[in-house]
C-alpha distance (Angstrom), angle and dihedral (degrees) to the residues before:
residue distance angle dihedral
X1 . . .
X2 3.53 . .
X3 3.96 126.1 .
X4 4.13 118.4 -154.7
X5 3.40 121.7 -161.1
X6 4.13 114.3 -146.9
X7 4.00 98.2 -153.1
X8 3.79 86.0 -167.5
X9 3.87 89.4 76.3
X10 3.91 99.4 30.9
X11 3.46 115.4 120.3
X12 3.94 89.9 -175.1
X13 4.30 88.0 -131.7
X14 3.98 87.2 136.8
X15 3.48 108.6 -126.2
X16 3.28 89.7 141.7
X17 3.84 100.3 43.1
X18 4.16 79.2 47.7
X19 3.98 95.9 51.2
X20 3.79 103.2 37.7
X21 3.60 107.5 19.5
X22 3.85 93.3 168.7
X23 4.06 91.3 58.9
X24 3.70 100.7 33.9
X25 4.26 132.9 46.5
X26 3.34 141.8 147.6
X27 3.81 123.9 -92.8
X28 4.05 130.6 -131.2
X29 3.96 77.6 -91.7
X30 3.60 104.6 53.0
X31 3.88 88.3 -103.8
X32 3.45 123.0 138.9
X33 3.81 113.1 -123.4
X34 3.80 132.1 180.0
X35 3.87 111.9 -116.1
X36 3.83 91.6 -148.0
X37 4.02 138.4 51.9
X38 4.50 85.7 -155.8
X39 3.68 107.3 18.9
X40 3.99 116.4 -130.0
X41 3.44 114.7 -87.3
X42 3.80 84.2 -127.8
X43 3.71 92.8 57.4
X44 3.62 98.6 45.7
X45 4.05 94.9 98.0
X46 3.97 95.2 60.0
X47 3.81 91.0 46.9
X48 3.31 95.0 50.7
X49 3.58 85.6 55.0
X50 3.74 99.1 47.8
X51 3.71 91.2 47.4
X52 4.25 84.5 55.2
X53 3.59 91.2 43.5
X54 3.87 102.3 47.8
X55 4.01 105.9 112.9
X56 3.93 89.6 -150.1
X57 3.76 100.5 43.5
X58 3.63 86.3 -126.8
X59 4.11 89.7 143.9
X60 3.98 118.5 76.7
X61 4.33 122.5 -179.3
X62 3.09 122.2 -149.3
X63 4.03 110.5 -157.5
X64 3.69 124.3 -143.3
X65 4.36 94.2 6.2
């Protein structure tokens, strides 16, 4: 799986930096970037979650990339 971030709708709050640390951080810029091209299977389950959880919808997966 794959996970894109659409910076256009990022707030940069960190729910995703906050859920899945290991997949998501914060850049030198106070972006958030995506640690990753395919996410760890093991890793999968908290992205998921961060993608449902992001109030701007700012995080899309992309199943089976």
């Amino acid at each position: 799986m794959r996970v894109i971030i659409r910076p256009e709708r990022c707030n940069k709050c960190g729910v995703c930096v906050s859920y899945c640390p290991d997949a998501f951080r914060f850049d030198r810029t106070g972006e958030v970037t995506v640690r990753y091209w395919e996410i760890p299977v093991g890793l999968e389950l908290e992205c998921n979650k961060a993608t449902q959880l992001c109030p701007k919808e700012a995080l899309e997966v992309i199943s089976g990339a």
